[in-house]
N, C-alpha and C positions, 0 to 999 in steps of 0.2 A: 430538637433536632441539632446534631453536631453540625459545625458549619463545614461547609466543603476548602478543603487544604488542595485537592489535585485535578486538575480538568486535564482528562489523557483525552489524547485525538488521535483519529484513526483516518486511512482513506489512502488516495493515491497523488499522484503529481501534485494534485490541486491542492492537498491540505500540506505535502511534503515542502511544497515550497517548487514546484519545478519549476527548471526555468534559472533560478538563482542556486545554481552549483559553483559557486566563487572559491570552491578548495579542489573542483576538479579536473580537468588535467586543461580543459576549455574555459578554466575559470577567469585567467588574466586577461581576455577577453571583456568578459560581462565586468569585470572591474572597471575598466579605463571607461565603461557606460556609466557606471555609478559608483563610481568613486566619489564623486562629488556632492552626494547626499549628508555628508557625513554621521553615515551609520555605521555601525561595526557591518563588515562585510559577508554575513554567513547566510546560509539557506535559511536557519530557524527565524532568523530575524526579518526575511523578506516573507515567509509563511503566512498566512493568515493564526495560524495557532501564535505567530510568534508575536503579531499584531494584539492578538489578543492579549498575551501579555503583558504588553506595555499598557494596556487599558486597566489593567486588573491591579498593574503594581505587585507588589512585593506578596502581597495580604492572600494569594492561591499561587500556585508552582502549574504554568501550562506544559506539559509534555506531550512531544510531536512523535508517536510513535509510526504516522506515515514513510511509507516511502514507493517513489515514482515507479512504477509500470505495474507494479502490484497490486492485487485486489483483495477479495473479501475470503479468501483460503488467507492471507497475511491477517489480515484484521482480525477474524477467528481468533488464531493461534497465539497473536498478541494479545489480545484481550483476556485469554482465558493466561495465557502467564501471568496479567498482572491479578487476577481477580484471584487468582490461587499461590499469591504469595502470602506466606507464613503468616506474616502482621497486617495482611489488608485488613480495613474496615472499611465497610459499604460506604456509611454517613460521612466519611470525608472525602469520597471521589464519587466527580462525578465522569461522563464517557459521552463523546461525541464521535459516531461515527458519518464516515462520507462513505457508502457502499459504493462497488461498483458494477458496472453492465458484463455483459458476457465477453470475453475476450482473455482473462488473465487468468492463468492457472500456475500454481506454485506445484513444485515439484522438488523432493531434496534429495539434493547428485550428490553420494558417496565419494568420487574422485573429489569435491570442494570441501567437502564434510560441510555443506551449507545446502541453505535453498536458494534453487533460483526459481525465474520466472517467465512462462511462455506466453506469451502476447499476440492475438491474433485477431482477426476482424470477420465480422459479416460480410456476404455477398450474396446477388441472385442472381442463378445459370440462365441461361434462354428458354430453360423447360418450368424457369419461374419457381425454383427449388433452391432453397438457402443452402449455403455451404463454408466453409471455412479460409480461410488466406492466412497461412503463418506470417508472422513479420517478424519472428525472432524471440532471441531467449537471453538473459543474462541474470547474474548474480547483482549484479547493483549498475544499473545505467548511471552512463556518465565517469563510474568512477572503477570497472571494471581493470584489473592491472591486462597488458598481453598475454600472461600466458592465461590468467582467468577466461579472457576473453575466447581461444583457443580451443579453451577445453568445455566448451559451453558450446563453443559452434560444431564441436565433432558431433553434437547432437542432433543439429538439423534436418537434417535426414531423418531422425526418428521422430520429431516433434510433427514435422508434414506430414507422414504416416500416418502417426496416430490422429493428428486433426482428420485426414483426408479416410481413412478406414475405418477409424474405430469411434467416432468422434458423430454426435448430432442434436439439430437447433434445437429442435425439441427434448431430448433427453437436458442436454445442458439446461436447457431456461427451468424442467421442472425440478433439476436438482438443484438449480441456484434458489428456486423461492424453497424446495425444502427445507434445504441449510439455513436459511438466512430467519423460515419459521423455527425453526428448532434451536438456533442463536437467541431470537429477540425469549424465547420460550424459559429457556437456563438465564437469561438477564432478570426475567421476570421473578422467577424462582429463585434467585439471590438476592432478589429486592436491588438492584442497581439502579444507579440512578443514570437516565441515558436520554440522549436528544441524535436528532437525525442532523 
């Protein structure tokens, strides 16, 4: 067996590193906290992917393809980029993903020519009947420019919409475990090598 060269990580805040956004715009803040570590000061490096690297050294490449509010519609879609790049080979990568619960749904707005991502929570009414609470949408929290930010919010109104209309606990949870069997299903069928 080839030995493994690439550990890609997947997942959200937690594996992104959240929390340690020291390049964005709130960053000169979390510096003057930890400054004093003396560590180079970036998100990769406060990550746990980034931790892991320092463990592994030089001898495996760990790539942090998380990022914060996002879920398992990002994970997907990264994962199947990297696994369908030209020169991959299986036996030198291995894939760690962090899934996530119901709440994060990716969506790609034509006005960014990007995806963003809508973020919302559980709750139960008094009739004892689950339901949705938008809490917002962006293209990259934390590091969103104003007018990104702007044009992300003209959407609000449709994001509460479609949660509060079109949107249910039960449909979501049985398409999250579909997707997520028909993920691990194409990992299997590529023979990838992969940890939770």
């Amino acid at each position: 067996m080839t030995k493994i060269k690439n550990i890609h990580c997947f997942g959200t805040s937690f594996t992104a590193g959240g929390g340690f956004e020291f390049d964005s715009s709130h960053g000169h803040i979390k510096k003057m906290y930890y400054g004093h570590i003396g560590e180079e000061l970036t998100q990769y490096n406060f990550s746990w992917p980034g931790q892991l690297q320092k463990l592994l050294g030089t001898n495996q490449t760990v790539l942090n393809h998380a990022k914060q509010g996002y879920g398992n519609d990002r994970l997907f879609r990264k994962a199947y980029e990297v696994i369908n790049e030209f020169d991959f080979n299986t036996d030198e990568n291995l894939f760690i993903f962090e899934f996530a619960g119901i709440g994060r749904e990716e969506f790609f707005l034509k006005e960014l020519n990007s995806y963003i991502v809508c973020n919302y929570e559980t709750a139960v009414n008094t009739k004892n009947e689950i339901y949705f609470n938008y809490l917002g949408s962006a293209k990259s929290y934390n590091y969103d420019t104003k007018d990104e930010t702007d044009i992300v919010e003209k959407y609000d109104t449709f994001f509460e919409t479609y949660l509060t209309h079109l949107s249910d606990f039960k449909d979501k949870s049985s398409k999250m475990m579909r997707e997520s069997e028909m993920f691990l299903s194409y990992l299997e069928s590529k023979r990838i090598n992969f940890l939770f």
